[in-house]
C-alpha positions as CSV (number, residue, x, y, z in Angstrom):
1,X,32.8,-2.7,8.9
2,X,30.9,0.2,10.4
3,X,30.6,4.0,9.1
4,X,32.7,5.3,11.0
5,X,35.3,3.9,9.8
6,X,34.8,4.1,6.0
7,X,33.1,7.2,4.1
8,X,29.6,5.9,2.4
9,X,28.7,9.4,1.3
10,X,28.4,10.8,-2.5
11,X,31.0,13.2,-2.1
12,X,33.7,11.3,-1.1
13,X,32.8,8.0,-0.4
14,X,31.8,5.0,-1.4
15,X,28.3,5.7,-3.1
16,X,30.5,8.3,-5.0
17,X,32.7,5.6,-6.3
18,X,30.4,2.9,-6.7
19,X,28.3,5.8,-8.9
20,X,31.4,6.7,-10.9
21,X,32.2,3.6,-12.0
22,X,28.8,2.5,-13.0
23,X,28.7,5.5,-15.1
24,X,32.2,4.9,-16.5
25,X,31.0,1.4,-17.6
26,X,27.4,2.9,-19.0
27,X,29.9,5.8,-20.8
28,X,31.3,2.7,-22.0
29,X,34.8,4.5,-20.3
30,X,35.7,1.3,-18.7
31,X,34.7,-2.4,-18.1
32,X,34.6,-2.9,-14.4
33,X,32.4,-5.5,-12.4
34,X,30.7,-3.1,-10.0
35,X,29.6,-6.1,-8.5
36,X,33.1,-7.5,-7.9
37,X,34.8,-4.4,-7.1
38,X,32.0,-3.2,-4.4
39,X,30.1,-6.7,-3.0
40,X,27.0,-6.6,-1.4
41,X,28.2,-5.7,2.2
42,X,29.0,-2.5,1.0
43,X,25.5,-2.2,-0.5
44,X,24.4,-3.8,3.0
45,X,26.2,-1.0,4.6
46,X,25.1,1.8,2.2
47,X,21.5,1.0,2.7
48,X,22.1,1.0,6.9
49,X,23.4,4.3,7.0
50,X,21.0,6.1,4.3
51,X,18.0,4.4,6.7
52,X,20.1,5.9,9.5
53,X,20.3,9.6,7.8
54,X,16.6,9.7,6.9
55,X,16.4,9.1,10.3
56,X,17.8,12.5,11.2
57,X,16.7,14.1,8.3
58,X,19.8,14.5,6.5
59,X,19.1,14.5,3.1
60,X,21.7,15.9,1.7
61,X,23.2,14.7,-2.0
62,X,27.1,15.1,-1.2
63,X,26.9,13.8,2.5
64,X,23.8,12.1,3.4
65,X,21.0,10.1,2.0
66,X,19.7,11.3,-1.1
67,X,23.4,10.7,-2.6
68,X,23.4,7.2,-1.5
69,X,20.2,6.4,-2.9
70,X,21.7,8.4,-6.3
71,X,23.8,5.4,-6.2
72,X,21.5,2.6,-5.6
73,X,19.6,4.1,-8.5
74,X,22.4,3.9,-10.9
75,X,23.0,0.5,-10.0
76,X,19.2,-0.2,-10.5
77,X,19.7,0.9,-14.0
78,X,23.1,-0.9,-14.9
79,X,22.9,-4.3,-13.3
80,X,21.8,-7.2,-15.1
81,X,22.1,-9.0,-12.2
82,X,18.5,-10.0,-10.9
83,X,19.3,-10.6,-7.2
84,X,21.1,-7.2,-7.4
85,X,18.4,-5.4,-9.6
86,X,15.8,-6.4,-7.0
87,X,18.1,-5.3,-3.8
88,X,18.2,-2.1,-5.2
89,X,14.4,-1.9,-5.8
90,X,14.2,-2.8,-2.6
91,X,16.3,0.1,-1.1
92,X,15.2,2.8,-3.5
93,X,11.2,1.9,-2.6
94,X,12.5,2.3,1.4
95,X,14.0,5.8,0.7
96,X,10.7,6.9,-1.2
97,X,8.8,5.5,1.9
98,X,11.0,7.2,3.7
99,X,10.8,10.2,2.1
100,X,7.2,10.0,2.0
101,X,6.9,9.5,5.8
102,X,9.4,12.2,6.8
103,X,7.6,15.1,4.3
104,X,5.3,17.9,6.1
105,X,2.3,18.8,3.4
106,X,0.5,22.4,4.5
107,X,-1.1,25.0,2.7
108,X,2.7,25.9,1.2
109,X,2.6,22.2,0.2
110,X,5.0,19.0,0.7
111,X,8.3,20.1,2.4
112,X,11.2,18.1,4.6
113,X,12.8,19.3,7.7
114,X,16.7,19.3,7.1
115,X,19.0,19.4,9.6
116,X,21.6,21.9,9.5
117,X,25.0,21.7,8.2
118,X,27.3,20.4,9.9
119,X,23.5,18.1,10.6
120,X,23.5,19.4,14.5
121,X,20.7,17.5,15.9
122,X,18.7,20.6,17.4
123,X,19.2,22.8,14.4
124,X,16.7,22.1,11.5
125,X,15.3,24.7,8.6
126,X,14.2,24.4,4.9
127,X,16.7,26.0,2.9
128,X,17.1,25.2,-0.9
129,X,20.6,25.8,-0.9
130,X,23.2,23.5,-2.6
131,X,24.8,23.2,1.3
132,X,21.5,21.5,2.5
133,X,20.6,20.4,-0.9
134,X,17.0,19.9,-1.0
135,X,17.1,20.8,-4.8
136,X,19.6,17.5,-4.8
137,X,16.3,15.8,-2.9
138,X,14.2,17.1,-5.7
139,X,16.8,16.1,-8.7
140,X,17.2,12.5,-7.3
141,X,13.5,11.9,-7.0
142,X,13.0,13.5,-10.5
143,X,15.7,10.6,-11.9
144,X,14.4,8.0,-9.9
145,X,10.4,8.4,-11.6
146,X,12.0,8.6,-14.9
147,X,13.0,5.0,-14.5
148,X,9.1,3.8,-14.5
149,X,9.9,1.5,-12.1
150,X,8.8,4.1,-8.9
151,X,6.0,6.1,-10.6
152,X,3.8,5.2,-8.5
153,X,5.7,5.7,-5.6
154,X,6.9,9.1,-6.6
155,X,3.4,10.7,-7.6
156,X,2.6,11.4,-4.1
157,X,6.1,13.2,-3.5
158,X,5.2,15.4,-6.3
């Protein structure tokens, strides 16, 4: 299965879903195996194309790789699989690496280059808007060191 043939997004895709239901199931909504219902390909194929949009700096939470790490986050949290609970570990401390690798620190302080929507290669700027969605960048990294499990990781994003 490759990604461009299925959505893996936030917005419309399968980090969206896989979100939704763990939150339905922690809302205590509904009873469905995440697990089951998305099996670790998908999780496989998640984590290949966040890697991929770090790559070209595209952030974003609806479309790119903030959103999928949103997900992997979630399912951090709700699993009580071990296997699983340490995949996602896993994949969350890449993105922060990532993240960490990718950031430009100047007198203004620590910043990313994000491409421009539609994420054109050549184009890049530093908007805050909620079409670029840095502040989604910001927000995810704010959830993921609430968990205590990344603090470390995230103090030198801060």
């Amino acid at each position: 299965m490759s990604s461009t043939q299925v959505h893996t997004n936030f917005y419309n895709g399968l980090a969206g879903i896989g979100w939704f239901i763990c939150h339905l199931n922690e809302a205590e909504i509904a009873d469905v195996d995440v697990e089951d219902f998305l099996d670790t390909s998908i999780d496989t194929l998640l984590y290949e194309d966040m890697i991929q949009l770090l790559n070209t700096n595209v952030y974003d939470f609806f479309y790119g790789a903030t959103g999928i790490c949103f997900y992997f986050l979630k399912g951090f949290i709700t699993t009580q699989n071990p296997a699983i609970k340490e995949t996602y570990r896993t994949y969350i401390t890449h993105f922060l690496f990532y993240i960490e690798y990718r950031s430009i620190t100047d007198t203004h302080g620590k910043h990313w280059k994000h491409s421009g929507y539609p994420f054109e290669k050549d184009h890049v700027n530093y908007q805050l808007s909620s079409v670029d969605n840095i502040s989604g960048l910001m927000l995810v990294l704010t959830e993921i060191a609430k968990t205590n499990s990344f603090n470390t990781l995230c103090l030198p994003l801060a």
